[in-house]
PDB file as gemmi writes it, atoms N, CA and C in Angstrom:
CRYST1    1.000    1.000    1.000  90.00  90.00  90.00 P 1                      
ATOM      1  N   UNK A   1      -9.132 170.232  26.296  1.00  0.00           N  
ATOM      2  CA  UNK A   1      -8.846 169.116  25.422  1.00  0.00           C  
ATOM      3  C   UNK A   1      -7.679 169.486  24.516  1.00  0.00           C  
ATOM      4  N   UNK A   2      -6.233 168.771  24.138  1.00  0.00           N  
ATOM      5  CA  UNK A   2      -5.419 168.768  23.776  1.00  0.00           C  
ATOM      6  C   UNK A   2      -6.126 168.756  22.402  1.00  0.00           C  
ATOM      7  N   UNK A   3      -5.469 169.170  21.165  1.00  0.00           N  
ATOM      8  CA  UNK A   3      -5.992 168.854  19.675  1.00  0.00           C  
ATOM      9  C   UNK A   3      -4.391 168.034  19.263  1.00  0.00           C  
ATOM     10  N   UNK A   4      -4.825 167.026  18.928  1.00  0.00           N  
ATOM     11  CA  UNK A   4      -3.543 166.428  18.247  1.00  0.00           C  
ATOM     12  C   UNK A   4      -3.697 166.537  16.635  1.00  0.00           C  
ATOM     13  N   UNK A   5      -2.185 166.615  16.315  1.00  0.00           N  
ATOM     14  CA  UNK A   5      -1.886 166.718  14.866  1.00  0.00           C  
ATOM     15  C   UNK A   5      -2.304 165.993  14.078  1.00  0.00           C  
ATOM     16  N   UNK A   6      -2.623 165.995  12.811  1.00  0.00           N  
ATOM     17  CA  UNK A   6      -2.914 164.909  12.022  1.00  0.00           C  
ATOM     18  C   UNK A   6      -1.369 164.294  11.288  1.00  0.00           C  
ATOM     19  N   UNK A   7      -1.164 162.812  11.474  1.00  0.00           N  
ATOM     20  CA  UNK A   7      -0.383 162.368  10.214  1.00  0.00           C  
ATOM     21  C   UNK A   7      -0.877 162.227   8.899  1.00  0.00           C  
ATOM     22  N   UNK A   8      -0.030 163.003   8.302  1.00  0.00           N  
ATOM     23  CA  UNK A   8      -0.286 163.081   6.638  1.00  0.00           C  
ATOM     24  C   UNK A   8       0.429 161.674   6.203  1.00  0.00           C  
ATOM     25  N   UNK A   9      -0.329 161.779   4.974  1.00  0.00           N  
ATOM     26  CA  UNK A   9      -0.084 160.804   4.241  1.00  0.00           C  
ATOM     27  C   UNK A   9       1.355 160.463   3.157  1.00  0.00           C  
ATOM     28  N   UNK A  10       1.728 159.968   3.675  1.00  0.00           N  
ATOM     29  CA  UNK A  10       3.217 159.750   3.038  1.00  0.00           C  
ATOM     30  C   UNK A  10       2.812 158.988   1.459  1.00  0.00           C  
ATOM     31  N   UNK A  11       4.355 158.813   0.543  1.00  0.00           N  
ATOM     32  CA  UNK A  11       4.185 157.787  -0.251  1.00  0.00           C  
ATOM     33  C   UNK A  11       4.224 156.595  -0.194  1.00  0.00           C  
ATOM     34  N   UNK A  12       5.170 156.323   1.163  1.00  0.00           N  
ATOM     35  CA  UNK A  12       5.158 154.792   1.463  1.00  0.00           C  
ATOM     36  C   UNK A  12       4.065 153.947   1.565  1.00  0.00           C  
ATOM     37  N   UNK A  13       2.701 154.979   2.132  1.00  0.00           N  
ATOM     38  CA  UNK A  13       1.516 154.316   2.527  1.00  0.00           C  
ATOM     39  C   UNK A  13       0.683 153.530   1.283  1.00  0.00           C  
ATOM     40  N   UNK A  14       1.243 153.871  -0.008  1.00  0.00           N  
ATOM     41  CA  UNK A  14       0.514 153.160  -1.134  1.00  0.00           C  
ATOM     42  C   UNK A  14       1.393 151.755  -1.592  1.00  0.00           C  
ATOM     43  N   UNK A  15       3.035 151.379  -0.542  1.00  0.00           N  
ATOM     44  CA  UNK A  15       3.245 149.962  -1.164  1.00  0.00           C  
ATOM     45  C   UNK A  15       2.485 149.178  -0.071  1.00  0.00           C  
ATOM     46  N   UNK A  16       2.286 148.080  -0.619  1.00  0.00           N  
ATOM     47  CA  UNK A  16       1.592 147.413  -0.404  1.00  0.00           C  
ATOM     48  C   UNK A  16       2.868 145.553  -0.011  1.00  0.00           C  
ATOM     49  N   UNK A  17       2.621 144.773   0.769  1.00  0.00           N  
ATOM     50  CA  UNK A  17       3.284 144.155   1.578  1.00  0.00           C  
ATOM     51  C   UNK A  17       3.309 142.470   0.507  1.00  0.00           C  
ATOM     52  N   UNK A  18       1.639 142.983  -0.153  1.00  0.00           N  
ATOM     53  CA  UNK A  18       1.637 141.429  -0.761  1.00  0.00           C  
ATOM     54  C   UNK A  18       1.885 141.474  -2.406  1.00  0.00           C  
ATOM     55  N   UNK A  19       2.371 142.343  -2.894  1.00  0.00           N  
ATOM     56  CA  UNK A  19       3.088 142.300  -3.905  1.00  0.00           C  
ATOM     57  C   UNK A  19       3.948 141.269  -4.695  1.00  0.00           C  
ATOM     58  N   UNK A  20       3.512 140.675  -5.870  1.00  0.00           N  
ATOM     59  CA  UNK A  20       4.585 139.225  -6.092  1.00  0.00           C  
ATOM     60  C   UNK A  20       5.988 140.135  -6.786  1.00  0.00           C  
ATOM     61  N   UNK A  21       6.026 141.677  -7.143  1.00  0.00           N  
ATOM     62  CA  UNK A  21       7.229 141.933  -8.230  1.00  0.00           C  
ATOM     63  C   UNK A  21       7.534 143.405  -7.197  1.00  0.00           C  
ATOM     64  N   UNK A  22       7.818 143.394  -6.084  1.00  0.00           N  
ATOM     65  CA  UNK A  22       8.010 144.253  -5.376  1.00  0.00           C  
ATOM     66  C   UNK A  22       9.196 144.055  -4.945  1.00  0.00           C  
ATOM     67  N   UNK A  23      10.250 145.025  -4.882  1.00  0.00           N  
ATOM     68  CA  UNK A  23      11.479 145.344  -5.156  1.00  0.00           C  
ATOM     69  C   UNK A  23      11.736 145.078  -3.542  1.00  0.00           C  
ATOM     70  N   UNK A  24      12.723 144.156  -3.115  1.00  0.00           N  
ATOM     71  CA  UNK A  24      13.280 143.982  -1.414  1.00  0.00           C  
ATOM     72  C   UNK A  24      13.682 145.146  -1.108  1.00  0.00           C  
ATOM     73  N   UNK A  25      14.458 146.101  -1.263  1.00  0.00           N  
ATOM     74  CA  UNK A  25      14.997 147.051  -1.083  1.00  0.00           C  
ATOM     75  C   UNK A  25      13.849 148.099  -0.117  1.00  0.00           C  
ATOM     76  N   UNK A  26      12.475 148.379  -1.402  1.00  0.00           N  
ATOM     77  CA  UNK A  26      11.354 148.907  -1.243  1.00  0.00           C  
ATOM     78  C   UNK A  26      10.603 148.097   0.016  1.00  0.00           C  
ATOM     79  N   UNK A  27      10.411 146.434   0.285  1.00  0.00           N  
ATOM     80  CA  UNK A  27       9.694 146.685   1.307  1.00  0.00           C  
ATOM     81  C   UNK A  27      10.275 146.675   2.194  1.00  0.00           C  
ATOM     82  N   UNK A  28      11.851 146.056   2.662  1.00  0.00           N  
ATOM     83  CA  UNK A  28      12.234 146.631   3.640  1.00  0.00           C  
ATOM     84  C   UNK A  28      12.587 147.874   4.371  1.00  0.00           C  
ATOM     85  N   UNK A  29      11.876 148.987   3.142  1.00  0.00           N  
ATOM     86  CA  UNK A  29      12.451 150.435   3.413  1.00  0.00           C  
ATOM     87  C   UNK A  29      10.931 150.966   4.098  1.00  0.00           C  
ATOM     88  N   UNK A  30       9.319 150.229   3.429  1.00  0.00           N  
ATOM     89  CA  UNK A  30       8.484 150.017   4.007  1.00  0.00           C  
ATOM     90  C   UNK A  30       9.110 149.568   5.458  1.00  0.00           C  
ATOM     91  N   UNK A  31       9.254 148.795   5.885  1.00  0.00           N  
ATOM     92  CA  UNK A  31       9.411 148.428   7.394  1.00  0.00           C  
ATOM     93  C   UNK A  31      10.001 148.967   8.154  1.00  0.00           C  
ATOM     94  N   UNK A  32      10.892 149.716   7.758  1.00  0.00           N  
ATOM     95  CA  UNK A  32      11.762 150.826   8.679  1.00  0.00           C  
ATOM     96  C   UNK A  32      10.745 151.660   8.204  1.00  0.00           C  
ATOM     97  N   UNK A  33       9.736 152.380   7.835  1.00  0.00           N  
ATOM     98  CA  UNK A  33       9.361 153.953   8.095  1.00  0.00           C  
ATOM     99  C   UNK A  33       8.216 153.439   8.554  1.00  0.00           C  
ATOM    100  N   UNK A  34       7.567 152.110   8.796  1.00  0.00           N  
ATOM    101  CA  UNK A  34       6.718 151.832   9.461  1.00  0.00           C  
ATOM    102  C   UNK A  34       6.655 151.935  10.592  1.00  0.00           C  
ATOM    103  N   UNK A  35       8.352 151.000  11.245  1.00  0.00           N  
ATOM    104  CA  UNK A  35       8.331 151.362  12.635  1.00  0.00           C  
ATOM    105  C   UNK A  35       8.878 152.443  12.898  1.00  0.00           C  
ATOM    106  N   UNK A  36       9.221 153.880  12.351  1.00  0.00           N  
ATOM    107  CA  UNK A  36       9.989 154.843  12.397  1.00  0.00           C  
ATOM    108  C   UNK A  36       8.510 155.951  13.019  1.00  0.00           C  
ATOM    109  N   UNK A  37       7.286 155.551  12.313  1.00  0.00           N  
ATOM    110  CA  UNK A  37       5.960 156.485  12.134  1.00  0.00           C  
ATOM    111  C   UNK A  37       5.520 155.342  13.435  1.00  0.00           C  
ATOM    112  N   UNK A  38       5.407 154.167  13.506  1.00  0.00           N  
ATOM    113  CA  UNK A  38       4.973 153.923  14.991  1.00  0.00           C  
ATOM    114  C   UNK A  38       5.685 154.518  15.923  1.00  0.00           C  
ATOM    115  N   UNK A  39       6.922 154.381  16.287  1.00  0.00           N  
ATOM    116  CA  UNK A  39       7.954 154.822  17.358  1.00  0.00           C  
ATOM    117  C   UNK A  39       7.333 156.653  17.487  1.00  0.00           C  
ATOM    118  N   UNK A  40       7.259 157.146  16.363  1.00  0.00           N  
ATOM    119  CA  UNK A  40       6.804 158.581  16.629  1.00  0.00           C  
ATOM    120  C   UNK A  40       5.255 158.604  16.734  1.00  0.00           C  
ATOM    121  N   UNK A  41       4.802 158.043  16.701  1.00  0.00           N  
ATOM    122  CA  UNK A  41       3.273 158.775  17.062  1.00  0.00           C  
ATOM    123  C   UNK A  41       3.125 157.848  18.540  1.00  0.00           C  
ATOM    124  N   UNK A  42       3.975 157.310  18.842  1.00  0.00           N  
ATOM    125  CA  UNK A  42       3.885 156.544  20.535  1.00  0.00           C  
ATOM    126  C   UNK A  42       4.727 157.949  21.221  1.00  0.00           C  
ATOM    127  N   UNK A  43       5.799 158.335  20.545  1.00  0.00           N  
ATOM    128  CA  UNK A  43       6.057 159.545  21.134  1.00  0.00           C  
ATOM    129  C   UNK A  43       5.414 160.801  21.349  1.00  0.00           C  
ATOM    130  N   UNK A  44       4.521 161.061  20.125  1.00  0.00           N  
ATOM    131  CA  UNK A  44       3.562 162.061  20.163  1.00  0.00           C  
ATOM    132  C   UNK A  44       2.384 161.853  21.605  1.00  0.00           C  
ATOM    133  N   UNK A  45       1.901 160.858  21.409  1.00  0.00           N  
ATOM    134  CA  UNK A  45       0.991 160.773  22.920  1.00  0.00           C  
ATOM    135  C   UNK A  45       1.685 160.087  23.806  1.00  0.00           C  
ATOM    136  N   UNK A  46       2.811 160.215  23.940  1.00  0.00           N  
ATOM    137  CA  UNK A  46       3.447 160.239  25.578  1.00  0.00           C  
ATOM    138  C   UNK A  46       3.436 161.653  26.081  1.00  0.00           C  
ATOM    139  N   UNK A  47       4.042 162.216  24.726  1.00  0.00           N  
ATOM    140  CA  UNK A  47       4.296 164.001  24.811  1.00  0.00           C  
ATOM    141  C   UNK A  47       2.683 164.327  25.165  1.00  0.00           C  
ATOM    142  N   UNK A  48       1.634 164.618  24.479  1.00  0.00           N  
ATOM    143  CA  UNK A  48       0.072 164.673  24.891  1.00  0.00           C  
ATOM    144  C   UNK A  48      -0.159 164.307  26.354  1.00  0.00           C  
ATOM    145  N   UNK A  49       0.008 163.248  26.825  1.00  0.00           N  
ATOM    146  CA  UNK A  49      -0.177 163.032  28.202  1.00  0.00           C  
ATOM    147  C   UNK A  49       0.433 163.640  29.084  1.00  0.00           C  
ATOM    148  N   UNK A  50       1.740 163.721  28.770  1.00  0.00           N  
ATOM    149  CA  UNK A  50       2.725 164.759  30.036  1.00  0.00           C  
ATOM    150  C   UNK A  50       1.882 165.839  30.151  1.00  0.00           C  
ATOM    151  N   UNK A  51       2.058 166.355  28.795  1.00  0.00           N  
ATOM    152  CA  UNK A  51       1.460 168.116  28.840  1.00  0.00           C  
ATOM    153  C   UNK A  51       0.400 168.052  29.725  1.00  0.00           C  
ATOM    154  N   UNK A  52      -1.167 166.944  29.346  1.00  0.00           N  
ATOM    155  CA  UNK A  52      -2.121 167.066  30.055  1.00  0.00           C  
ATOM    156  C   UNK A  52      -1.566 167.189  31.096  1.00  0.00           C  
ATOM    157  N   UNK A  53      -1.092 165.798  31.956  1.00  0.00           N  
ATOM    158  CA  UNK A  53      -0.844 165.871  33.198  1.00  0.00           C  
ATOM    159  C   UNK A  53      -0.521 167.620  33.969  1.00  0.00           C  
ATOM    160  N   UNK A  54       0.630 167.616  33.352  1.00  0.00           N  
ATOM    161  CA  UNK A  54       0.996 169.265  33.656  1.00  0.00           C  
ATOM    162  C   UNK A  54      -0.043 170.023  33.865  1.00  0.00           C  
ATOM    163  N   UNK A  55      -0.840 170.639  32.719  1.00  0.00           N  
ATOM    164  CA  UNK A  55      -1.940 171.274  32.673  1.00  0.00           C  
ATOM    165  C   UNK A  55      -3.127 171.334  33.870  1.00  0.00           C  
ATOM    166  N   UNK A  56      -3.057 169.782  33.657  1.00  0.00           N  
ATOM    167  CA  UNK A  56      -4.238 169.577  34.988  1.00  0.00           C  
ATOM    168  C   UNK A  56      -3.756 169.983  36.085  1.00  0.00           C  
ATOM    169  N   UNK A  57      -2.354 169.262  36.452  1.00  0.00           N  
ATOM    170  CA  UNK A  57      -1.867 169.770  37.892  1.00  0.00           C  
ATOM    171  C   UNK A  57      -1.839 171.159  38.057  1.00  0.00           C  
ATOM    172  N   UNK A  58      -1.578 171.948  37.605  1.00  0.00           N  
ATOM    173  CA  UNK A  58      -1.558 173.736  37.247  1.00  0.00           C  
ATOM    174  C   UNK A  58      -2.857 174.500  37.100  1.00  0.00           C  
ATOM    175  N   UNK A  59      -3.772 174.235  36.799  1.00  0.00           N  
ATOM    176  CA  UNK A  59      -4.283 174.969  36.487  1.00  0.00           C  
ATOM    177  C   UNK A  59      -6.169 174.166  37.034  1.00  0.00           C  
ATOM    178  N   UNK A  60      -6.536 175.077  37.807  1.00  0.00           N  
ATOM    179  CA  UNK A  60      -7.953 174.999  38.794  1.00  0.00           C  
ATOM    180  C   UNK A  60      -8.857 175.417  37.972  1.00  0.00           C  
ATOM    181  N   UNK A  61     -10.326 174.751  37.884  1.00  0.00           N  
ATOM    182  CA  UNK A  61     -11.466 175.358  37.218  1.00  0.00           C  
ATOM    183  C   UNK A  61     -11.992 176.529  38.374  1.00  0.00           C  
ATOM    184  N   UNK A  62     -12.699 177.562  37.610  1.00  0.00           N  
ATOM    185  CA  UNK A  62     -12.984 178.543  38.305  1.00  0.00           C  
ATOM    186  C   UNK A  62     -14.289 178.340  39.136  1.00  0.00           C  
ATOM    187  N   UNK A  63     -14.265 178.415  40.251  1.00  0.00           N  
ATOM    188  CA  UNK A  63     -15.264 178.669  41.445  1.00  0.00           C  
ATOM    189  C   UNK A  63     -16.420 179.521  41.968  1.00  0.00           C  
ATOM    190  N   UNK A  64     -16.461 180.140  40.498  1.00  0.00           N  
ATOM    191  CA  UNK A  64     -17.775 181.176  40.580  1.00  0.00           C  
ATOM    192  C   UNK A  64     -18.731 180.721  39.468  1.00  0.00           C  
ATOM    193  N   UNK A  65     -19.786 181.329  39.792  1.00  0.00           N  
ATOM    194  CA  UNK A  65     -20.883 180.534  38.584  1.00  0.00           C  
ATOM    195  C   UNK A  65     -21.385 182.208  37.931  1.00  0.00           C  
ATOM    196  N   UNK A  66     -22.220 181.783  37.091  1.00  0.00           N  
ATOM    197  CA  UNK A  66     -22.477 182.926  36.026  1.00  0.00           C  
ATOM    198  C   UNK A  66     -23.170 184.281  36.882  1.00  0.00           C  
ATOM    199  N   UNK A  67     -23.102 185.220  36.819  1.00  0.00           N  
ATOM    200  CA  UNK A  67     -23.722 186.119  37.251  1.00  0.00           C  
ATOM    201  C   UNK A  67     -23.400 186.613  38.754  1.00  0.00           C  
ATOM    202  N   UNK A  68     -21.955 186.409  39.263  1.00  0.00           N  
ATOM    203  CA  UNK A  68     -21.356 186.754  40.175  1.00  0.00           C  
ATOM    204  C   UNK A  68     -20.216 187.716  39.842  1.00  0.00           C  
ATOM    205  N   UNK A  69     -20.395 188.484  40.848  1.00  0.00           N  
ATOM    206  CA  UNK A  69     -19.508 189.805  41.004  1.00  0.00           C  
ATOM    207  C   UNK A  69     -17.732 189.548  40.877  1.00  0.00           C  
ATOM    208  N   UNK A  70     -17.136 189.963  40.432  1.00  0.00           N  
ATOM    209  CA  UNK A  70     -15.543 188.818  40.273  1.00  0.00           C  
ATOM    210  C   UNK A  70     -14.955 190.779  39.627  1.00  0.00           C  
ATOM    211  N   UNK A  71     -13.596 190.389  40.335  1.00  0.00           N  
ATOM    212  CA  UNK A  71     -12.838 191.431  40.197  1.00  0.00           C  
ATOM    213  C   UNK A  71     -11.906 191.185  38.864  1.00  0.00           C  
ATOM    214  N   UNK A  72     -11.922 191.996  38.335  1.00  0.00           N  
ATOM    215  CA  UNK A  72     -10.859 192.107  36.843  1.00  0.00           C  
ATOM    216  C   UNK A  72      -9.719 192.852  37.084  1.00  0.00           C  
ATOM    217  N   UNK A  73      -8.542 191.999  37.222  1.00  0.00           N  
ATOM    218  CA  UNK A  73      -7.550 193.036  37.444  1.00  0.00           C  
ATOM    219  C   UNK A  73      -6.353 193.186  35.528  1.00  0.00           C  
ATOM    220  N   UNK A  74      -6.330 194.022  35.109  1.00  0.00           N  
ATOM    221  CA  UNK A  74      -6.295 194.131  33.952  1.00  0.00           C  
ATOM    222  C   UNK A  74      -4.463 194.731  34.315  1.00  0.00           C  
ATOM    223  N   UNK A  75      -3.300 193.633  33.723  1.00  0.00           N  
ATOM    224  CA  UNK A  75      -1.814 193.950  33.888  1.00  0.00           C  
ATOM    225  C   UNK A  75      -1.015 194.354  32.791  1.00  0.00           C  
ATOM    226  N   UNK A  76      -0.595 194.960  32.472  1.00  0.00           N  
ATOM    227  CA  UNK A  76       0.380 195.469  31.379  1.00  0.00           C  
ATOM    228  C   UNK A  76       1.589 194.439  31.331  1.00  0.00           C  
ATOM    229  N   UNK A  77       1.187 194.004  30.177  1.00  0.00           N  
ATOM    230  CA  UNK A  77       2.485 192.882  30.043  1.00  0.00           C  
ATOM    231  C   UNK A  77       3.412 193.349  28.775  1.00  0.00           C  
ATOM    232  N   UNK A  78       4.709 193.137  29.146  1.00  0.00           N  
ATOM    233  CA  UNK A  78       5.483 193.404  28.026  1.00  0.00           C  
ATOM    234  C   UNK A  78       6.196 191.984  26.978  1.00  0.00           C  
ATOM    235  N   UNK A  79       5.776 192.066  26.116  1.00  0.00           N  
ATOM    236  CA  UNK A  79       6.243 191.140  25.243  1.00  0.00           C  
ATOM    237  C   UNK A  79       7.781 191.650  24.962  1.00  0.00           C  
ATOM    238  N   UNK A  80       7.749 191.898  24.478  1.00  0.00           N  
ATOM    239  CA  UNK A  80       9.290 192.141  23.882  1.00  0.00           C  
ATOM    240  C   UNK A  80       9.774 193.617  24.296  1.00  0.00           C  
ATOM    241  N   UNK A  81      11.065 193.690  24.117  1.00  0.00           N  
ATOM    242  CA  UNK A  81      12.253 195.210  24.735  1.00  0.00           C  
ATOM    243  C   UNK A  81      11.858 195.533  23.221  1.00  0.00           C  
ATOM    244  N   UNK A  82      11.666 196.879  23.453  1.00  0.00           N  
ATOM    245  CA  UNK A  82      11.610 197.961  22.055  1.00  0.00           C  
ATOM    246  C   UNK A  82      12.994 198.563  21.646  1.00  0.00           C  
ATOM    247  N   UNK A  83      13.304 198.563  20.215  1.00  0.00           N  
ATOM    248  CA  UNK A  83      14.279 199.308  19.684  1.00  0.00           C  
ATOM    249  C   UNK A  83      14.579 200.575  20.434  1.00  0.00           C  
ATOM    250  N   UNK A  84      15.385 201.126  20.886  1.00  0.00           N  
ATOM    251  CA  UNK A  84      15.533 202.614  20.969  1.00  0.00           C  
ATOM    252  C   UNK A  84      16.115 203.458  19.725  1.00  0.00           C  
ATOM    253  N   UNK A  85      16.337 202.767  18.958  1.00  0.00           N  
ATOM    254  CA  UNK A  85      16.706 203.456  17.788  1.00  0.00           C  
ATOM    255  C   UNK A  85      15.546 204.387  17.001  1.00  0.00           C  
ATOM    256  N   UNK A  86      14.801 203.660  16.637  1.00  0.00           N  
ATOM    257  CA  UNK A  86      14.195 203.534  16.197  1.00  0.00           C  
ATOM    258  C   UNK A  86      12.604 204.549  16.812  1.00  0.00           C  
ATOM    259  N   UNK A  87      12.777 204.544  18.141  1.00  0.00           N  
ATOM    260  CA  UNK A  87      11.375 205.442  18.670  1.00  0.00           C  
ATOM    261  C   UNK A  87      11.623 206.667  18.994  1.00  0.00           C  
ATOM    262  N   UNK A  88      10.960 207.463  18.096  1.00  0.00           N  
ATOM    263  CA  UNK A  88      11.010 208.660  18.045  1.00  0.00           C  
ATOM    264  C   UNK A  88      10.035 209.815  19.191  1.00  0.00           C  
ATOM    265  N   UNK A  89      10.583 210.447  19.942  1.00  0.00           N  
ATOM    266  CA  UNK A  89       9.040 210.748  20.825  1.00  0.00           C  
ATOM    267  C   UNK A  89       8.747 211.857  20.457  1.00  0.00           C  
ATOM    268  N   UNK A  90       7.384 211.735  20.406  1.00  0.00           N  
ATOM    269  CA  UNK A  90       6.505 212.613  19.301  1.00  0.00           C  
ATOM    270  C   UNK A  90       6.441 213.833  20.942  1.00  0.00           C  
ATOM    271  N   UNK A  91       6.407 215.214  20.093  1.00  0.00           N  
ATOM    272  CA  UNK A  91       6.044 216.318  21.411  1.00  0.00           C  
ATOM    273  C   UNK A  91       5.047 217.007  21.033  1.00  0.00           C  
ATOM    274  N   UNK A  92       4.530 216.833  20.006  1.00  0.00           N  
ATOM    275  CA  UNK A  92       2.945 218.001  19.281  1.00  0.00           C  
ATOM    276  C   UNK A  92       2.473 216.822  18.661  1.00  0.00           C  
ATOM    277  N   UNK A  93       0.928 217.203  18.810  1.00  0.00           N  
ATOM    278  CA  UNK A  93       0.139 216.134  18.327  1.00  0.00           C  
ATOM    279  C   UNK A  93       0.286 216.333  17.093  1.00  0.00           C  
ATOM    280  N   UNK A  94      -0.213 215.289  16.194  1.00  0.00           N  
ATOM    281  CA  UNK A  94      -0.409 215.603  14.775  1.00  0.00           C  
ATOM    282  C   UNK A  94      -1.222 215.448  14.350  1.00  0.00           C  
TER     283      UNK A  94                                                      
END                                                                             
């Protein structure tokens, strides 16, 4: 299961539309970040669905059930190239 983000709460979310002394400027600036926060959270779960899709296509649930014999093959992975500056090789324990 994907975890989606939460939208936080902006300041815009406290004007309010039915206002009789509400500044034009302000609600039309309401209406652009309205549809600015729709347009992006339609983007956010398009993005969510691809990924699933991906995910699912890639990747198989496993085919053994509990208490079956299953080989562990354990790989040395390297994250990152190490400084050579910096590593000193030790020749006596300490």
């Amino acid at each position: 299961m994907l975890k989606q983000f939460c939208n936080p709460r902006l300041p815009y979310d406290t004007l309010k539309n039915n206002l009789v002394d509400i500044n034009p400027t302000a609600s039309s600036f309401k209406i652009i970040l309205d549809k600015a926060r729709h347009w992006a959270n339609r983007c956010m779960q398009d993005s969510f669905k691809y990924l699933k899709e991906r995910w699912d296509k890639s990747n198989k649930p496993p085919d053994f059930k509990v208490g079956d014999l299953v080989l562990v093959q354990l790989q040395t992975l390297i994250t990152s190239k190490a400084q050579r500056n910096l590593n000193i090789p030790l020749h006596d324990p300490l």
